[in-house]
C-alpha positions, 0 to 999 in steps of 0.5 A: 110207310116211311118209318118201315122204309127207314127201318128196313134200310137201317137193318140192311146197312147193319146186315151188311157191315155184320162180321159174319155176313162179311166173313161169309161173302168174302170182303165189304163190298156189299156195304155200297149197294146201301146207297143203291137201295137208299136211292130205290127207296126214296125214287119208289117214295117220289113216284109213289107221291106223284102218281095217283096209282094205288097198286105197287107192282104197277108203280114199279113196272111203269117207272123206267128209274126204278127198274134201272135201279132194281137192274144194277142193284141185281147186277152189283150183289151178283158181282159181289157175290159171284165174281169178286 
């Protein structure tokens, strides 16, 4: 699991510094909500440690720091999409 994790962080990094994705969503912006997604990722590995539960959609929805993670990573792609 943490090897897919790492993975999928390292391509969305890669994803957002892309020439095309930054011509395309107008500046770099998007380059900051890797550290957001990084700090999702490592709380989600934590709560996923510590609690003995076993579904994933009810690890998520019971920790209160990754839904306000999952809440400003939202609100941050809107902005950098939409607004700047």
């Amino acid at each position: 699991m943490y090897l897919f994790m790492g993975m999928a962080i390292m391509f969305y990094a890669l994803w957002c510094g892309d020439e095309q994705t930054v011509q395309r969503m107008g500046g770099s912006g998007q380059v900051w909500t890797v550290v957001i997604l990084i700090a999702l990722a490592l709380r989600y590995i934590l709560v996923i440690e510590t609690d003995a539960c076993a579904d994933p959609i009810e690890v998520i929805f019971k920790d209160k720091g990754l839904i306000w993670l999952g809440i400003i990573y939202v609100i941050n792609m809107f902005g950098i999409m939409y607004v700047f």
